[in-house]
N, C-alpha and C positions, 0 to 999 in steps of 0.2 A: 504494500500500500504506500503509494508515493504521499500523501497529504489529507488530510478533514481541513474542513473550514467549522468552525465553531462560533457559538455566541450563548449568553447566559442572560437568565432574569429571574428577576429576585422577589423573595416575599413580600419584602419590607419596605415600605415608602423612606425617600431622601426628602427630608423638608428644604426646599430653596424659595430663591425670593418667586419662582415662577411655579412650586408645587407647595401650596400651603399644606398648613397639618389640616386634616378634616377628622370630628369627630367622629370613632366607632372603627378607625383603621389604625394596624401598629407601623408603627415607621423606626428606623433605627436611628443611630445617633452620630449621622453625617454622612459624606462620603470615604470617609475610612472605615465606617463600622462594618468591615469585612464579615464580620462572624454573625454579626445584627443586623445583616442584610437579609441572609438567608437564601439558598440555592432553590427557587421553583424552577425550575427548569434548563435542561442543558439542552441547544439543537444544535446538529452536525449534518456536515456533508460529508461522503467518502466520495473524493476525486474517481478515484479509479475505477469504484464498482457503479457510481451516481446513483448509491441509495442514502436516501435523506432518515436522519435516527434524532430520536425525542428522546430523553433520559429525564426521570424524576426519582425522588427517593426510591420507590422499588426498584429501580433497576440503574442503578447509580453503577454498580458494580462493573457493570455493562459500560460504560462509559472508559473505566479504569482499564478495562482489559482496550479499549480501542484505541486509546494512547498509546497503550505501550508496546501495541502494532506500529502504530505509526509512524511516517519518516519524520514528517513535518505537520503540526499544529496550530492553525493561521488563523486568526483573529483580523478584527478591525478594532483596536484599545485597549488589546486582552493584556501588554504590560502594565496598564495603570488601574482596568477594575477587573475582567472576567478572572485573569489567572491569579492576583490576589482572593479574589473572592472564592473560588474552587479553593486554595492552597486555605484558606478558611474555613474549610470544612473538611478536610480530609479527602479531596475531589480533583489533587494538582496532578501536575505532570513534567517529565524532564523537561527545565526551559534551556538546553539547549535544543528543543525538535521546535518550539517555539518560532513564528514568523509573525510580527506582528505592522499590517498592514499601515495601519496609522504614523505608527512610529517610522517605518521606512519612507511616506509618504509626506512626511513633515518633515523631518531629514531633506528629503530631496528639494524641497519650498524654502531650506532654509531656517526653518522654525529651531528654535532654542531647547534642551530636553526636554526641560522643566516646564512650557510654555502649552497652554492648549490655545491654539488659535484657532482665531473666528475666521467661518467659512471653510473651512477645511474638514466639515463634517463627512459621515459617510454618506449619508443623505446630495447632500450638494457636492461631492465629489461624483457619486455615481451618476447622478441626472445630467452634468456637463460633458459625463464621457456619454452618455448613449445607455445607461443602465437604470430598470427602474428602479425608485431611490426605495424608501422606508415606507413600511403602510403604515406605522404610526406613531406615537411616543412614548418611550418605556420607561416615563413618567407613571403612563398610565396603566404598567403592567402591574405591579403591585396591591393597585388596589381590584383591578382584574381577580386576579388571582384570588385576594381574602375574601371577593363576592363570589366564588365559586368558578369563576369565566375561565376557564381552565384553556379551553379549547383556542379559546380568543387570544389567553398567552401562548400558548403553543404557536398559534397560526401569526403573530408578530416575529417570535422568536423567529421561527423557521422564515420568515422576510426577511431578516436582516442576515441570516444566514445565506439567504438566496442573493443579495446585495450582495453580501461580503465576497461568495465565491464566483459571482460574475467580474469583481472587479480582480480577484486575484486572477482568473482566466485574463484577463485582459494585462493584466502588465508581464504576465509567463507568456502570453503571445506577442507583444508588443515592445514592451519594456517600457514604456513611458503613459503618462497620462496627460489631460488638461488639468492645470491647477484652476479651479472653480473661480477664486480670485482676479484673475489675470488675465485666465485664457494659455497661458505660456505653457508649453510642455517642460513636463517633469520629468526624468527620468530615473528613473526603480528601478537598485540593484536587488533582486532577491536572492538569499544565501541557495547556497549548494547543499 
């Protein structure tokens, strides 16, 4: 198995200035509360075989074993929340199979490590190259989730997993993208 593309969502609401608290939902306590976020669900893609996989608590296991098949494990952000937040629950994986799409793709713009720059979402990256972007915001998958909408998280999850692995298809074919900003091509080295 050459690569999964992955993506995670979580139980528990982040309060920000643009997601208030609302009563009757639990929300954790920031963007670092790795562990107080909580794992609802993992979605993947395997490159190779192009079957799409859902992971939740029961079959978490099943997740573990597909890692550690794996060459490479590719995210869009997963250095700064998914793969913390797995490695939060006992759910990580070798980061060297790690390829994280964001972080090569801010690199390539010039962006600072520490920096999250505006415009450079997955969203507005994918709709400048030609790929449909996000079906929605996963603001709003936590409170999904605690109202039972189980399905509705699933079926976001697996959206940005279908984002994330058309745009990794596009720079393993291409090597470069439009920087959403500019317009100007980027060019993405992806590791071997």
């Amino acid at each position: 198995m050459s690569a999964i593309i992955f993506d995670c969502e979580i139980k528990h609401g982040v309060i920000t200035d643009n997601n208030q608290k609302q009563l009757g939902y639990a929300y954790c306590n920031g963007w670092q509360d790795f562990s107080g976020m909580g794992v609802s669900v993992i979605g993947a893609y395997e490159v190779d075989t192009q079957a799409t996989r859902v992971f939740c608590a029961d079959n978490a296991a099943d997740w573990l074993a597909l890692t550690a098949r794996a060459q490479h494990i590719v995210s869009f952000n997963g250095n700064r929340f998914d793969i913390p937040l797995l490695e939060a629950h006992d759910l990580g994986f070798d980061p060297d199979k790690s390829i994280d799409l964001a972080a090569l793709i801010w690199a390539a713009a010039g962006v600072l490590d520490d920096a999250h720059p505006k415009g450079l979402s997955l969203d507005a990256i994918c709709k400048v190259n030609g790929i449909p972007g996000k079906t929605g915001s996963g603001a709003d998958a936590p409170q999904n989730w605690q109202d039972g909408k189980i399905g509705r998280v699933i079926d976001y999850c697996l959206g940005d997993v279908r984002a994330t692995a058309k745009l990794y298809e596009l720079i393993v074919l291409d090597g470069w993208i439009y920087d959403p900003r500019t317009m100007e091509m980027l060019h993405v080295r992806l590791p071997r």
